[in-house]
C-alpha positions as CSV (number, residue, x, y, z in Angstrom):
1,X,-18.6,-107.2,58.2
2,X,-17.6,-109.6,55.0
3,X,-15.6,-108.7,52.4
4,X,-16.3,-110.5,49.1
5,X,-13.3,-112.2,48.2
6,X,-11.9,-112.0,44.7
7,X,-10.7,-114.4,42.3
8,X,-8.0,-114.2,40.2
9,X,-9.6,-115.4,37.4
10,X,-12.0,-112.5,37.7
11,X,-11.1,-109.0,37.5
12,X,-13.6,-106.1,39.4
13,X,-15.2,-103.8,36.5
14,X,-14.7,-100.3,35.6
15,X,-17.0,-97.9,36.0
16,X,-18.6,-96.7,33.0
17,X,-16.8,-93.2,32.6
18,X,-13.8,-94.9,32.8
19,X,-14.0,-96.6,30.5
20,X,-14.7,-93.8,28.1
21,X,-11.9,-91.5,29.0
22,X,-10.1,-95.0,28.4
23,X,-11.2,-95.3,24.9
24,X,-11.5,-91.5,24.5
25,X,-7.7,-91.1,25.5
26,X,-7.0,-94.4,22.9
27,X,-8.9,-92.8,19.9
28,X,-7.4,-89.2,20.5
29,X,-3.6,-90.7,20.2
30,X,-4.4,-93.0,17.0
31,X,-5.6,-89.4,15.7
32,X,-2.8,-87.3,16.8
33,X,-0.9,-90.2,15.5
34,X,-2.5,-90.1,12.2
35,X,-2.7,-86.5,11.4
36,X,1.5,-86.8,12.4
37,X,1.9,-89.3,9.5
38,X,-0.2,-87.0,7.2
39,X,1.7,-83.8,7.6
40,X,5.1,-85.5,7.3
41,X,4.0,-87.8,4.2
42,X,3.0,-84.1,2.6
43,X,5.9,-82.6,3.5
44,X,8.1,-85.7,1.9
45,X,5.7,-85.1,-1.1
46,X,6.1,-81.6,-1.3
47,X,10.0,-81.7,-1.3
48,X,10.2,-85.1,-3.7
49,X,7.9,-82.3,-6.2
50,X,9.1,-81.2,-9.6
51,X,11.7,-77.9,-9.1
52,X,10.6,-74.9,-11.3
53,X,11.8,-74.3,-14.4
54,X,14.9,-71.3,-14.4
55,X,15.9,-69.7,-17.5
56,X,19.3,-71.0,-18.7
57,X,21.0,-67.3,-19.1
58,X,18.7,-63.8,-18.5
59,X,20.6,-61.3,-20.2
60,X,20.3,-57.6,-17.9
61,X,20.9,-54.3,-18.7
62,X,24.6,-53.0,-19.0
63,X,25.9,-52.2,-15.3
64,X,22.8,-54.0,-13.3
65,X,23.3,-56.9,-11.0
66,X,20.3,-59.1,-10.2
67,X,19.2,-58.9,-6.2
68,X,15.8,-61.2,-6.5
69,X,14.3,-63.8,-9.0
70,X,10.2,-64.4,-9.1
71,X,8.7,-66.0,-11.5
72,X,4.5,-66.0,-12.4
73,X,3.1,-69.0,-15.1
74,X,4.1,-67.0,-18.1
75,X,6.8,-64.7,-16.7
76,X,9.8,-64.2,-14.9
77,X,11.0,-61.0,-12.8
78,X,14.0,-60.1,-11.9
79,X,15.0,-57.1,-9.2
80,X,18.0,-55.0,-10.1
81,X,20.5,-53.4,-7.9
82,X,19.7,-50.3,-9.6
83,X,15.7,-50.3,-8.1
84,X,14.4,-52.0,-11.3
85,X,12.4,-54.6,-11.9
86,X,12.6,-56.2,-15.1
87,X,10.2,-58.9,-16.5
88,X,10.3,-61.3,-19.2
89,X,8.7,-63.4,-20.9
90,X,9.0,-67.1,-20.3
91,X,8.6,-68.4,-23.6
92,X,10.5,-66.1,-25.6
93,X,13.0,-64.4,-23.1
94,X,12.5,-61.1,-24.1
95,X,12.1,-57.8,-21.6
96,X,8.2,-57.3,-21.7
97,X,8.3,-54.4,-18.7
98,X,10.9,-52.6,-16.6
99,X,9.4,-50.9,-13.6
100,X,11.2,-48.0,-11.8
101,X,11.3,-48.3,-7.5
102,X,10.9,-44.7,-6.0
C-alpha cells in the first residue's frame, strides 16, 4: 500500500470541527479580552470621578463625638457616640432631625 506523499508547499486540511473550536477558542479570548479592558477602563473612570462635597465644619451637640458620616442629595447625617443620629441640611447647615438609637 501507497502513501500519498506530501508537499511542502501544501499543508493537509483540518477537519471542519476543528476549525471551529479554533475560531471558537479565538473569538472567546478577544471577548474575555475585551470585557477585561471594560471593567478596568470603568474602574479608572469611577476613581478619576468628582469626590463628594463635605461640609467645611458640622457643629455637634456639647459632649458628642461623631462615629459615622452619610450624606443623601439634600442632607447629611452624622452618628454620635451618644446613639444619636443627627441630620442636616445641606444647603443651610442647620440640625433638621436628631433620632434616638435604643
Amino acid at each position: 500500500m501507497m502513501t500519498p506523499e506530501l508537499t511542502p508547499d501544501r499543508e493537509p486540511e483540518e477537519p471542519a470541527n476543528l476549525k471551529f473550536l479554533r475560531r471558537l477558542v479565538t473569538v472567546l479570548t478577544a471577548t474575555m479580552i475585551a470585557g477585561v479592558l471594560l471593567i478596568v477602563g470603568l474602574i479608572v473612570i469611577r476613581f478619576y470621578d468628582v469626590p463628594p462635597v463635605l461640609p467645611q465644619n458640622v457643629s455637634l451637640p456639647d459632649g458628642a463625638q461623631a462615629v459615622s458620616f452619610t450624606q443623601g442629595p439634600d442632607w447629611y447625617a452624622i452618628v454620635t457616640d451618644d446613639n444619636r443620629i443627627l441630620i442636616y441640611d445641606r444647603i443651610t447647615g442647620a440640625l433638621k432631625q436628631t433620632v434616638t438609637i435604643d
